[in-house]
PLY file of the C-alpha trace (Angstrom):
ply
format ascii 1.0
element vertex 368
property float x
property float y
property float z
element edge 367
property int vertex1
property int vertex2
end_header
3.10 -31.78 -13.18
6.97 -31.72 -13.94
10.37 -31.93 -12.42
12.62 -28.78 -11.84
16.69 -29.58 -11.29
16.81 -28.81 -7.33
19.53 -26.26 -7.84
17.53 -24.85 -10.71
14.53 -24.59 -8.83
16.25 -23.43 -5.52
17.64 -20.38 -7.80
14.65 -19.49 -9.30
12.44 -19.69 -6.10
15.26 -17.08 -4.30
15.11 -14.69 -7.56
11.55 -14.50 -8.15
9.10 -15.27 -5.61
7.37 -12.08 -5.83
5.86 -12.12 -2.63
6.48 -13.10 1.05
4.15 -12.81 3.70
5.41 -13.04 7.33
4.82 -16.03 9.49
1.97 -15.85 12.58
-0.26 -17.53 14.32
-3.85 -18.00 13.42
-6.75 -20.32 14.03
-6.74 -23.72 12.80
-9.29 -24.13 9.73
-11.59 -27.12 9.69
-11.18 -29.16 6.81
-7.81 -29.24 6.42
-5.39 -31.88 6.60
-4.51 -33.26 9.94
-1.21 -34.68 9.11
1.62 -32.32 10.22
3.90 -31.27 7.54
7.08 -32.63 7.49
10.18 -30.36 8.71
12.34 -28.49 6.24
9.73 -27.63 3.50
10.66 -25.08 0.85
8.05 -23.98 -2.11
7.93 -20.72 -4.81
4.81 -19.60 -6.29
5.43 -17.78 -9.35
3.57 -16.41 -12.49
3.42 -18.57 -15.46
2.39 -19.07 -18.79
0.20 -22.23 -19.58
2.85 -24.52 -18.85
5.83 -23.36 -16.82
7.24 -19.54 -14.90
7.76 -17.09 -17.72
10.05 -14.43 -15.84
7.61 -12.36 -14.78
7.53 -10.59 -11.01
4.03 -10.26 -11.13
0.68 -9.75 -12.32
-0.45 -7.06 -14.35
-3.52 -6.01 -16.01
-5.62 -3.01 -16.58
-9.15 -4.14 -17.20
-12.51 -2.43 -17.90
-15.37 -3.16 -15.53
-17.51 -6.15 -16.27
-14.71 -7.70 -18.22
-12.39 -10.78 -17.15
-8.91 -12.13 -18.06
-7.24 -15.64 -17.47
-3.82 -16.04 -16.17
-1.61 -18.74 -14.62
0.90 -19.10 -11.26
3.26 -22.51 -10.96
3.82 -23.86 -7.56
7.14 -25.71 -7.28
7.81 -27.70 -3.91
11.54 -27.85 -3.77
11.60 -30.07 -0.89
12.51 -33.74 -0.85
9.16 -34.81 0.41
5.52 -34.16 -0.56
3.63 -31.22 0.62
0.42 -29.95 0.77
-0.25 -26.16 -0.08
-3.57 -24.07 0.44
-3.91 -21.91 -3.09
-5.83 -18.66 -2.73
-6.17 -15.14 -3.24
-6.55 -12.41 -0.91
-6.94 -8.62 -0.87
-3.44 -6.19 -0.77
-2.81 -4.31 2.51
0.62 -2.37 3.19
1.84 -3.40 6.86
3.28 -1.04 9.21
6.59 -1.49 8.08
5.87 -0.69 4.75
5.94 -3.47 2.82
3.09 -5.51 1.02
0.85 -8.00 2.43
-1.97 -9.77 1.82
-4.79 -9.88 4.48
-4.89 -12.84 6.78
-5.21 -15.92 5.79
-9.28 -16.48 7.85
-10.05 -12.93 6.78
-12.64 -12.88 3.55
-11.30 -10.74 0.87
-13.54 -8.11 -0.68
-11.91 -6.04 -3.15
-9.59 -7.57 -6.17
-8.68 -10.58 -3.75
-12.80 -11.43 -4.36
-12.07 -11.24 -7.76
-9.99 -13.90 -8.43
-10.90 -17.25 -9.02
-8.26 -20.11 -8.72
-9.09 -22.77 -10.98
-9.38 -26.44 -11.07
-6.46 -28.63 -10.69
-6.30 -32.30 -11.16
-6.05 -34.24 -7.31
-7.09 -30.96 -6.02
-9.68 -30.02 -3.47
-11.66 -27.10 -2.67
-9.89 -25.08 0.10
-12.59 -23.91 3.12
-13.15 -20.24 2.32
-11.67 -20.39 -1.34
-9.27 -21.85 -3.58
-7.94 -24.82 -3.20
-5.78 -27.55 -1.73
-3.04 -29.17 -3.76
-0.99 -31.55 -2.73
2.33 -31.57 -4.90
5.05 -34.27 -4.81
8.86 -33.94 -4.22
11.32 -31.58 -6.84
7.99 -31.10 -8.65
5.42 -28.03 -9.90
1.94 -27.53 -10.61
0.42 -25.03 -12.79
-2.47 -23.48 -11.56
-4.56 -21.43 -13.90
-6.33 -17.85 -12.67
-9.59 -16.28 -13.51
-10.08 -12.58 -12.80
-13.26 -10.94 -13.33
-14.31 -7.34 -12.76
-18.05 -6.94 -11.69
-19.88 -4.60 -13.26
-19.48 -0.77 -12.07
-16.44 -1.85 -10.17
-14.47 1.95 -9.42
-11.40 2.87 -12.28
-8.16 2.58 -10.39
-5.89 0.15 -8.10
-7.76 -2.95 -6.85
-4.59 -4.35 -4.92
-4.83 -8.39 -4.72
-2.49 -11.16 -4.79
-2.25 -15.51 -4.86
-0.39 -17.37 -2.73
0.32 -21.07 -0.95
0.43 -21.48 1.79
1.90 -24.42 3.57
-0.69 -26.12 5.48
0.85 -27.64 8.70
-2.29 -29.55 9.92
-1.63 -31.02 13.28
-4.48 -30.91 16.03
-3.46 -28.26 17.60
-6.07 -24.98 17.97
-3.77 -22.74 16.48
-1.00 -22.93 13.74
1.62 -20.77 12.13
1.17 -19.51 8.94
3.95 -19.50 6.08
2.77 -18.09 2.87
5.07 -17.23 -0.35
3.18 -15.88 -3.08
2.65 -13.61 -6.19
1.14 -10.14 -6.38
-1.51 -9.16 -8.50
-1.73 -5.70 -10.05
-4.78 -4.97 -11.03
-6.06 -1.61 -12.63
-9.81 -0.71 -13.60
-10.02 1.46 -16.74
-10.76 5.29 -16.29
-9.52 8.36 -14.67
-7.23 7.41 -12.40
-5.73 9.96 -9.16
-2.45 10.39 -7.25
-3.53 12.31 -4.24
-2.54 12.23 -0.62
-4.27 13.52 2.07
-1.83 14.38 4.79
-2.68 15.28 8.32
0.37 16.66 11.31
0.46 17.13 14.92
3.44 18.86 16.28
4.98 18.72 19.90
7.85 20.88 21.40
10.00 18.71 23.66
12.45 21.28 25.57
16.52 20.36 26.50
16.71 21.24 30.02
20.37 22.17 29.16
19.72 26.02 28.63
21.94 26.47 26.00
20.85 23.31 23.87
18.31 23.14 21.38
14.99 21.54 22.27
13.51 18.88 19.85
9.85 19.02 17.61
8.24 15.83 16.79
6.24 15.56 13.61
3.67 13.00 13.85
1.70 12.82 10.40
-0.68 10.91 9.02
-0.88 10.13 4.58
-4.00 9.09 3.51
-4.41 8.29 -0.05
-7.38 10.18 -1.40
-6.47 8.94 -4.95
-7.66 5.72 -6.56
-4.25 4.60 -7.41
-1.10 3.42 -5.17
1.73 5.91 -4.89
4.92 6.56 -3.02
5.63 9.59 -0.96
7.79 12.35 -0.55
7.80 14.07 3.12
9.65 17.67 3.67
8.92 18.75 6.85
9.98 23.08 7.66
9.99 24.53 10.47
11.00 28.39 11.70
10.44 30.55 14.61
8.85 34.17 14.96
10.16 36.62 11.84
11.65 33.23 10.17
14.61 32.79 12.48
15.85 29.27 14.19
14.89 27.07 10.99
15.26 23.41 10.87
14.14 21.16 7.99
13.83 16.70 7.86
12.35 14.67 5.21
11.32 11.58 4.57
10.35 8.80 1.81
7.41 6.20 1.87
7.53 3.51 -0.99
3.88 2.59 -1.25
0.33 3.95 -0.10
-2.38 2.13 -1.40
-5.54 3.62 -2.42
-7.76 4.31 0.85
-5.27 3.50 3.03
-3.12 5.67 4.99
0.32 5.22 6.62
1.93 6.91 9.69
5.64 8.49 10.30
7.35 10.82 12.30
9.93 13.42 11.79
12.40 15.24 14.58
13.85 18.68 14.21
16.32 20.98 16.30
14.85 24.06 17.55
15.21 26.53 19.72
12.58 27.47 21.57
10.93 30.67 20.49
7.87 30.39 22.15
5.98 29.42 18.73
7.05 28.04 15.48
5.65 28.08 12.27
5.86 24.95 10.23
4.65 23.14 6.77
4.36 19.72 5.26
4.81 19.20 1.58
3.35 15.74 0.51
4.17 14.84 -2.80
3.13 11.78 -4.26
5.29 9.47 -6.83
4.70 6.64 -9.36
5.78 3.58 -8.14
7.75 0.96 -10.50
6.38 0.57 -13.70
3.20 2.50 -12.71
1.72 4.45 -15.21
-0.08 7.31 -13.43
-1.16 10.76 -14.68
1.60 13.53 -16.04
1.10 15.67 -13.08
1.21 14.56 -9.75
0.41 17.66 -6.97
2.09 17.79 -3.82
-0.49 18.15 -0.57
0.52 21.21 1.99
-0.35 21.07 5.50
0.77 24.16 8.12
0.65 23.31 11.73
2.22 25.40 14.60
3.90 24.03 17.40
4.38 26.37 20.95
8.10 26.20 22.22
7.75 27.80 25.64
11.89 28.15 26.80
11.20 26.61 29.97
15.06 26.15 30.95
15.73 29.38 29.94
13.07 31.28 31.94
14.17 29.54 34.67
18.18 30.34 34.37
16.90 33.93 34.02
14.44 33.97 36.59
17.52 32.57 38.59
19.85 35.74 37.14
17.01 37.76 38.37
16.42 36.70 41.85
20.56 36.47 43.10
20.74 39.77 43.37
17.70 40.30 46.02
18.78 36.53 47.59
22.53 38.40 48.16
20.74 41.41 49.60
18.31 39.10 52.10
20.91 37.62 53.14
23.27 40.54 54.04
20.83 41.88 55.51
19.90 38.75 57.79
23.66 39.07 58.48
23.77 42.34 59.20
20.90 41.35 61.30
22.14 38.74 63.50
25.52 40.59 64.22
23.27 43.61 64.99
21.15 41.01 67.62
24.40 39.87 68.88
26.01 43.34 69.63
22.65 44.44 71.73
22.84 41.19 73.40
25.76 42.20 74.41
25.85 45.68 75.71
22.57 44.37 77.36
24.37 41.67 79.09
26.94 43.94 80.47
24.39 46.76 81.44
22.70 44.38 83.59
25.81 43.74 85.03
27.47 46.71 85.83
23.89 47.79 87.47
24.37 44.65 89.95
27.86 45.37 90.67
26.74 49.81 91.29
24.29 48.69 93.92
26.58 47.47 97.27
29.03 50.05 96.90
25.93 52.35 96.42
24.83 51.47 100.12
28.00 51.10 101.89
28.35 54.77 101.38
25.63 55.86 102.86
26.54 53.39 105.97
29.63 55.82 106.55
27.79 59.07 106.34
0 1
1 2
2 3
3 4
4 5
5 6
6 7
7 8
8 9
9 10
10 11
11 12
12 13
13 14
14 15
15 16
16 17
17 18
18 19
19 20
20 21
21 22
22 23
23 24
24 25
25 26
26 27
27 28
28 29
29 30
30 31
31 32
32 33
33 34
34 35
35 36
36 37
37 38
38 39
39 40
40 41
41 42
42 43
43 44
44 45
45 46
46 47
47 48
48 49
49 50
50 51
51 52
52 53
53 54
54 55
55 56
56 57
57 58
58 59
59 60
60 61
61 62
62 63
63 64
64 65
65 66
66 67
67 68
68 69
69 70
70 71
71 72
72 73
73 74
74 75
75 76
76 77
77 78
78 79
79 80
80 81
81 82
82 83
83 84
84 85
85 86
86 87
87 88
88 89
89 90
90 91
91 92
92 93
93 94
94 95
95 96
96 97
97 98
98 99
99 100
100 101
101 102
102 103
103 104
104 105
105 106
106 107
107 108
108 109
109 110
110 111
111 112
112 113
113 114
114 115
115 116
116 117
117 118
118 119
119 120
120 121
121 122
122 123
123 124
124 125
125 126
126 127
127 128
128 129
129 130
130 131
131 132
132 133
133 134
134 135
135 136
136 137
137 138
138 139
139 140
140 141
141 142
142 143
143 144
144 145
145 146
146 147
147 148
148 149
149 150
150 151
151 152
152 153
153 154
154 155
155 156
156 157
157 158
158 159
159 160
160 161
161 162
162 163
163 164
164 165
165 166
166 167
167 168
168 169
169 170
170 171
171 172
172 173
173 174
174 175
175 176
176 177
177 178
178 179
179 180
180 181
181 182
182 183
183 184
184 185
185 186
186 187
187 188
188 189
189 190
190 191
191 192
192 193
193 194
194 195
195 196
196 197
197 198
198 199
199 200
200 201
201 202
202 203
203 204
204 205
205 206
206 207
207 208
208 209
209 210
210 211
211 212
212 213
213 214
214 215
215 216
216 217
217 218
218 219
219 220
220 221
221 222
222 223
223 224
224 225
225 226
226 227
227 228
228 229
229 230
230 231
231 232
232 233
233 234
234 235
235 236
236 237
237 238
238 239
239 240
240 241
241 242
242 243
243 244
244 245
245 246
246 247
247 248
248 249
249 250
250 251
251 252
252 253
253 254
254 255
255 256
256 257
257 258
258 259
259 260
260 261
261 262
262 263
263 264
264 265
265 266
266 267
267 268
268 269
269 270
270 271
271 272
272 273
273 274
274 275
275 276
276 277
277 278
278 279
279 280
280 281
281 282
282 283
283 284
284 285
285 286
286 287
287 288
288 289
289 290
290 291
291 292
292 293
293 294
294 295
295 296
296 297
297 298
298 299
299 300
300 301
301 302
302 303
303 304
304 305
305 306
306 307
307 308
308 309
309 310
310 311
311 312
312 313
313 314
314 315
315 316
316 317
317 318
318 319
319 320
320 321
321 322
322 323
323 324
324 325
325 326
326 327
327 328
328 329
329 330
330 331
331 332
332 333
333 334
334 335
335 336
336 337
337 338
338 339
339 340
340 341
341 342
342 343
343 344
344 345
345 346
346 347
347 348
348 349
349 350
350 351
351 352
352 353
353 354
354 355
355 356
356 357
357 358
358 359
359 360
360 361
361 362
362 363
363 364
364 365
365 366
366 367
């Protein structure tokens, strides 16, 4: 072990911790510590040489199958009191959000994660599931040395992994949280090696009931990397109606996709509604940061249609259509109820000029 300057240290963790992993909640282990930690701890995990951080944001190493390689991470605790830190590898995952992660901390790796092999330290113990459990004193760092070994007939490409410590809060409480800071591990398997993505769209129409307003299509897609190596994305979405008219275009960008894993997005466009669009999705995959991948790199094309009925706009014409026979109904109710009126009348004074003819009718004859 040896002692970092705090403001040295404090530096160095903020520049190159290569890896944080969010905070949650997950089952207690057994076996660990049951001494809370103390408040206000602060730690870095970074990759070394044999004997202290050598400026490196991560590991990297292309291996061939069967073959092994040893490598080293320091784990500084900044804080002002002891600490005790779970050291382990894991398998890489991409979270929803896009950005790296390792799997949880109970979950068994079994890709590169079960590949790694954290070594012995001195005052260390074995660490329930893997690794171990270091406890490092205040201001100081611990060199932990790495062994990664390839089985036999292990697949050429990306075997995404990483190391990290973990901050074990103890406690005897049936769950705790989980704070993690670690270092990723890039590791390749010699051969052939393929950018591909697999891409996958549904399309829905979503109409403006203003009439004279555009409606809106959603893009819901789906990447899948069919490759064996990570690689960003390019999205352009296109979209036009009947005979190419009412275009719209959107676009997007996706940092990472590891190899069989897929991410999801969504894209909106203005259009107007044509009763059916044609549309197309151009997936193109990129390197990512000092990846070296193949020359070529071929986009993946996906059509999809999408039906854009004009809903609002049937119904403003179907309105158009029927005022003229609603002006006519009614005129000729109207027309109708005067009409019903008038005969009312000359009925009502029929009636009574025929009561009023029939006394002067008789008194006549009374004179004769």
């Amino acid at each position: 072990m040896h002692r970092l300057p705090r403001p040295v240290a404090v530096l160095r963790a903020l520049a190159v911790a290569a890896l944080a992993v969010a905070a949650g909640a997950v089952p207690a282990t057994a076996g660990l510590p049951s001494t809370p930690a103390p408040p206000g701890t602060t730690w870095a995990l970074e990759p070394a040489d044999g004997s202290e951080a050598d400026g490196r944001v991560s590991l990297r190493h292309v291996l061939e199958d069967g073959a092994s390689v040893a490598d080293h991470v320091v784990l500084t605790n900044f804080s002002d009191h002891e600490a005790t830190f779970a050291v382990y590898a894991s398998d890489g995952i991409v979270d929803e959000a896009g950005s790296f992660d390792l799997l949880p901390p109970d979950t068994e790796p079994t890709g590169g994660g079960s590949w790694v092999e954290v070594g012995t330290v001195t005052g260390a113990e074995p660490r329930p599931g893997g690794g171990i459990l270091l406890t490092t004193p205040a201001g100081s760092s611990t060199v932990v040395p790495l062994e990664v070994t390839v089985p036999a007939g292990a697949t050429p490409g990306d075997h995404p992994a990483g190391v990290v410590a973990e901050l074990v809060q103890g406690g005897d409480a049936t769950l705790r949280m989980s704070s993690r800071v670690g270092v990723r591990l890039h590791l390749r398997v010699a051969g052939e090696v393929r950018g591909e993505l697999g891409p996958d769209v549904v399309a829905t129409y979503s109409p403006s009931w203003n009439p004279f307003a555009p409606g809106t299509v959603t893009v819901d897609y789906t990447l899948e990397n069919t490759g064996n190596v990570r690689v960003g994305a390019d999205v352009d979405v296109s979209l036009a109606g009947p005979f190419g008219v009412g275009g719209g275009a959107a676009s997007a960008e996706h940092r990472e996709v590891l190899p069989g894993q897929e991410l999801t997005g969504t894209v909106r466009l203005e259009a107007w509604p044509l009763v059916v669009g044609s549309g197309q999705l151009v997936a193109t995959p990129l390197g990512v940061g000092e990846d070296e991948l193949p020359a070529q790199l071929l986009p993946a094309t996906v059509d999809f249609r999408v039906w854009a009925v004009p809903w609002s706009q049937l119904l403003v014409l179907a309105l158009l259509a029927a005022a003229p026979l609603l002006v006519v109904r009614l005129r000729r109710r109207s027309a109708a109820r005067v009409q019903a009126r008038i005969d009312a009348a000359v009925a009502a004074a029929t009636a009574e000029a025929a009561a009023g003819a029939g006394p002067v009718a008789a008194e006549s004859a009374d004179v004769r």
